[in-house]
PAFI-397887 format. One line per field, with one value per atom (N, C-alpha, C, O): residue in one letter; x, y, z. Coordinates in nm, 4 decimals. Layout:
N
code: [a:...];
u: [X:...];
v: [Y:...];
w: [Z:...];
% end
This chain:
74
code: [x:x:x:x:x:x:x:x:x:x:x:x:x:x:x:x:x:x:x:x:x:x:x:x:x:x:x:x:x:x:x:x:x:x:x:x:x:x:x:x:x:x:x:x:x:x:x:x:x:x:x:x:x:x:x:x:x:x:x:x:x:x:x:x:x:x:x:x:x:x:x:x:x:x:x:x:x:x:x:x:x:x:x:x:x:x:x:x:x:x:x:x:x:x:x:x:x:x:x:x:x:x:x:x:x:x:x:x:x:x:x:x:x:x:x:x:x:x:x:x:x:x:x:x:x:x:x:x:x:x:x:x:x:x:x:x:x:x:x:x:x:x:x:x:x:x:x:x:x:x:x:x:x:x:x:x:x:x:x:x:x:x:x:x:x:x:x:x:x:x:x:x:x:x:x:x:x:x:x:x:x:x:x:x:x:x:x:x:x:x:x:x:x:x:x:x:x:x:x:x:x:x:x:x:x:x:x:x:x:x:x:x:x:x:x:x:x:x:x:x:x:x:x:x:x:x:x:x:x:x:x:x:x:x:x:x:x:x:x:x:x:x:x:x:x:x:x:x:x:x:x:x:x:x:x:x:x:x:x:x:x:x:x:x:x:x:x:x:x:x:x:x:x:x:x:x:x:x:x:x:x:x:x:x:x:x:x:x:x:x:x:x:x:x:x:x];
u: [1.2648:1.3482:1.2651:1.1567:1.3091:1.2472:1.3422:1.4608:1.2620:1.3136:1.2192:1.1024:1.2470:1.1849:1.1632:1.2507:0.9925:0.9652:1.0261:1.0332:1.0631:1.1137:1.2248:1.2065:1.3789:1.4317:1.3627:1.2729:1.3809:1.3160:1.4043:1.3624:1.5108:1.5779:1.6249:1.6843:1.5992:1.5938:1.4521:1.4191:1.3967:1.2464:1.2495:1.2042:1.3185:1.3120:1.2254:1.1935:1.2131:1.1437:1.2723:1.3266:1.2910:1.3920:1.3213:1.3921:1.2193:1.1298:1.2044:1.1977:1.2705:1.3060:1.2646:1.2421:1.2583:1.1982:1.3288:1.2983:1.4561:1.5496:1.6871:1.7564:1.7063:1.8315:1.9715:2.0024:2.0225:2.1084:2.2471:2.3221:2.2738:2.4132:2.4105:2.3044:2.4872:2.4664:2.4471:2.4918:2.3217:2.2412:2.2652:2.3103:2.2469:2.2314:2.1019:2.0006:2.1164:2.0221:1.8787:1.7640:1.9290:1.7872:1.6783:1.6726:1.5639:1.4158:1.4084:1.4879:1.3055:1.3377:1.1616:1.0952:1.0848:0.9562:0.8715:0.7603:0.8791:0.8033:0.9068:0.9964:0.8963:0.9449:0.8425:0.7282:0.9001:0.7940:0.8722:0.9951:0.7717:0.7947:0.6524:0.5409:0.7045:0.5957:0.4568:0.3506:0.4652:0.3099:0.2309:0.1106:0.3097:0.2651:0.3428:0.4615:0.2976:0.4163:0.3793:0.2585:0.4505:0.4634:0.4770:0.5859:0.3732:0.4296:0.5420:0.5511:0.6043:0.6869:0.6937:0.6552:0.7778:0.8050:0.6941:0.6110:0.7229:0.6366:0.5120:0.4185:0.5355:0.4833:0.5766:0.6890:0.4611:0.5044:0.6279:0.6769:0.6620:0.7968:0.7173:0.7711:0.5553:0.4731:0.3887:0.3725:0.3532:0.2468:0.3637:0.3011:0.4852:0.5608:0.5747:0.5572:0.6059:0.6089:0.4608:0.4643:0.3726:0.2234:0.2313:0.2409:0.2281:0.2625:0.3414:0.3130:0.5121:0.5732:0.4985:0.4801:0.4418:0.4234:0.2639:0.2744:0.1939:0.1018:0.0522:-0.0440:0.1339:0.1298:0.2755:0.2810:0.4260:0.5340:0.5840:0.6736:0.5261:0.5978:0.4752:0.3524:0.5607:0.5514:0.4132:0.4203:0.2803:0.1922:0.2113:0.1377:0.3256:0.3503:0.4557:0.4684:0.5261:0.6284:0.5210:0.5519:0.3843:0.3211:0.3508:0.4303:0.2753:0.2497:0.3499:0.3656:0.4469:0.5664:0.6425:0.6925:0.6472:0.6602:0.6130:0.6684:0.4330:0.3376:0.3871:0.3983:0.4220:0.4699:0.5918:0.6225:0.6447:0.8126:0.7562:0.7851:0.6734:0.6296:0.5551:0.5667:0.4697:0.4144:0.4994:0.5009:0.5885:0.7127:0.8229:0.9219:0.7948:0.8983:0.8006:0.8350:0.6988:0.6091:0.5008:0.4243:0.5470:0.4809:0.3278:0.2453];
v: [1.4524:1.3375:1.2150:1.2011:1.1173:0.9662:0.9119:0.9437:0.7933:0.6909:0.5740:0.6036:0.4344:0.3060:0.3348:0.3680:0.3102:0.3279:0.1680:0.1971:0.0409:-0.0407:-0.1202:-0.1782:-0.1483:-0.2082:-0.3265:-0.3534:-0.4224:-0.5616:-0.6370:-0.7426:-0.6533:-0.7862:-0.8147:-0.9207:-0.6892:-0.6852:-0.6763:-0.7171:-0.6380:-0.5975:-0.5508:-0.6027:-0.4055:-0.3409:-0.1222:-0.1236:-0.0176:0.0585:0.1800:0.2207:0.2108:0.3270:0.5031:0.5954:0.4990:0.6238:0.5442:0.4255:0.6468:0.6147:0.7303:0.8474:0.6689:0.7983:0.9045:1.0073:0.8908:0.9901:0.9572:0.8589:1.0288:1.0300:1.0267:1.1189:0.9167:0.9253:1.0045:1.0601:1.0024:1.0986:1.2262:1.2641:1.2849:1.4685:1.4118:1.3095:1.5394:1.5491:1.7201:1.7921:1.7550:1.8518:1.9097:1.8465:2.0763:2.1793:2.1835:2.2219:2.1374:2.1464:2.0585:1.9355:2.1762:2.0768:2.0179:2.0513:1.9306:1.9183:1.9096:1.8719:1.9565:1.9876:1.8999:1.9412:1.7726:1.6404:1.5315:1.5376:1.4197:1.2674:1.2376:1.2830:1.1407:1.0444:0.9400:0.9467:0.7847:0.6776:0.6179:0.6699:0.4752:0.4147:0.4053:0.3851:0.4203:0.4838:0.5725:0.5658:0.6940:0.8638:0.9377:0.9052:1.0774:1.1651:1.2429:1.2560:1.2903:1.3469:1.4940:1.5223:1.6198:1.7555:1.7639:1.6884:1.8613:1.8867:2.0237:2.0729:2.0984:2.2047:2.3040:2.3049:2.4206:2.5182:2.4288:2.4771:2.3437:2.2647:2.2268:2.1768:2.2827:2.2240:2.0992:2.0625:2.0491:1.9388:1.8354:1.7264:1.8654:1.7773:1.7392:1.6231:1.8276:1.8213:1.7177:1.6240:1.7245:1.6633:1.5520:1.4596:1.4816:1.4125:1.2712:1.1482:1.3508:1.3084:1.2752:1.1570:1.3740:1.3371:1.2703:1.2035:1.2271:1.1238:1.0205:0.9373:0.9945:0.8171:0.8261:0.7443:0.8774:0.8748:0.8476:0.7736:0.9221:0.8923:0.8527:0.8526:0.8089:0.8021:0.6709:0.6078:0.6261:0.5113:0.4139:0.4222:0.3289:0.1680:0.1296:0.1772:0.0307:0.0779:-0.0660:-0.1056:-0.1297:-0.1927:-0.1472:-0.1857:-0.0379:0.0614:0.1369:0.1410:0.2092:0.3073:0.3139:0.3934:0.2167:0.1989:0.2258:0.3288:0.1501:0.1823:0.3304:0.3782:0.4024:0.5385:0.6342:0.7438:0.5891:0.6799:0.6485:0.7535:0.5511:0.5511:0.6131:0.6251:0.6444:0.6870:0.8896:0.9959:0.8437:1.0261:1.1033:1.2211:0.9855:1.0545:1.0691:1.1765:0.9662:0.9558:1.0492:1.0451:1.1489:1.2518:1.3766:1.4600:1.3719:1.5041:1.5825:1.6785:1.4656:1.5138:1.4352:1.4702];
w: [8.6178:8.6364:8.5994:8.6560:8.5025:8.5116:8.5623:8.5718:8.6080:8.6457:8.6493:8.6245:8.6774:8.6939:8.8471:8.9271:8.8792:9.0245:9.1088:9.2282:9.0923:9.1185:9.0791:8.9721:9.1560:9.0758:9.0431:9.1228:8.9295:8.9304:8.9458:8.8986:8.9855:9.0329:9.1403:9.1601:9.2635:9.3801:9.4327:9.5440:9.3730:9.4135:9.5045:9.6066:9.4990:9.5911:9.4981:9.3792:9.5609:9.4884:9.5048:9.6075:9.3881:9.3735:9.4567:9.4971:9.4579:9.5686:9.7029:9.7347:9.7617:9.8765:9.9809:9.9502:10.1244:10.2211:10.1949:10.1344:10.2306:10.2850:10.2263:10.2527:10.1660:10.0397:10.1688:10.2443:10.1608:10.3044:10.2520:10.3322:10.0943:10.0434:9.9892:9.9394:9.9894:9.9194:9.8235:9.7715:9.7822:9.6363:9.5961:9.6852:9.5175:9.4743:9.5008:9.5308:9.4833:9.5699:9.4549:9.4777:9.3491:9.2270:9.2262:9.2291:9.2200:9.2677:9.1109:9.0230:9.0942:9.0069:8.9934:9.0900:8.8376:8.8171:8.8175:8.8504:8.7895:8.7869:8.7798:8.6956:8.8760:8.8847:8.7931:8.7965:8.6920:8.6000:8.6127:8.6160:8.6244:8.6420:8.5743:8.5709:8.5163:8.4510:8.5313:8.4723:8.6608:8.7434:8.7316:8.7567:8.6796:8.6752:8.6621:8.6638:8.6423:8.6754:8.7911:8.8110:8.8613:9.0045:8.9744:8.9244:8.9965:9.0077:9.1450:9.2417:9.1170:9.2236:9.2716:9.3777:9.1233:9.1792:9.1499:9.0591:9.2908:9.3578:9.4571:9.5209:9.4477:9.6133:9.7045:9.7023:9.8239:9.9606:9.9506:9.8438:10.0741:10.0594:10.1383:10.1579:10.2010:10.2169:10.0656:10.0278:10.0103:9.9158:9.7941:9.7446:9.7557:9.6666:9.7455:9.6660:9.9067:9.8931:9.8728:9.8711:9.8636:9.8482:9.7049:9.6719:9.6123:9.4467:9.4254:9.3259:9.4987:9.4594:9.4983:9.4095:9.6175:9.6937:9.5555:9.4641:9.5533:9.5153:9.3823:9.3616:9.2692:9.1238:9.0152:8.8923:9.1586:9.0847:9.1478:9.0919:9.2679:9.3467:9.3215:9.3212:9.3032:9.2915:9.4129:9.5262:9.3671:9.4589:9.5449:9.6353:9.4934:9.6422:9.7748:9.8911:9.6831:9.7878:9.8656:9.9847:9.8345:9.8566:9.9991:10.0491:10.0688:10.2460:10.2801:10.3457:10.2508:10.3454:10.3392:10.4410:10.2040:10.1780:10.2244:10.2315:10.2874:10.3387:10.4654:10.5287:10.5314:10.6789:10.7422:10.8608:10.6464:10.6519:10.6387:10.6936:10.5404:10.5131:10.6532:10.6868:10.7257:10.8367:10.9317:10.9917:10.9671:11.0605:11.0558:11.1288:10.9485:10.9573:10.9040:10.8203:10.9568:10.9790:10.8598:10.8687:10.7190:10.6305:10.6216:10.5372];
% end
């Protein structure tokens, strides 16, 4: 999947902690965003969300992504 890790005219970061609407059941192999690309699949659902905040999210989203990631056990 690509995508832009931030919108820019909200300045807000499209990596979000918790997808609040039905998504579909398909992992998908790497998030790429102009940051990095993110492995995904055949990792943990801790270890992907480490590769997203880490090499696909926006590194002013990071903190708050990593706080949301520990707050729900990953």
């Amino acid at each position: 999947m690509t995508l832009a890790s931030c919108h820019v005219k909200s300045n807000t970061s499209k990596i979000v902690p918790m997808i609040e609407e039905g998504v579909t059941s398909f992992q998908h192999s790497y998030v790429v965003t102009e940051e990095g690309i993110a492995p995904c699949f055949g990792h943990s659902e801790s270890e992907q969300a480490h590769n997203i905040i880490n090499f696909a999210a926006h590194p002013d989203a990071r903190a708050e992504l990593r706080s949301a990631a520990s707050k729900m056990g990953f």
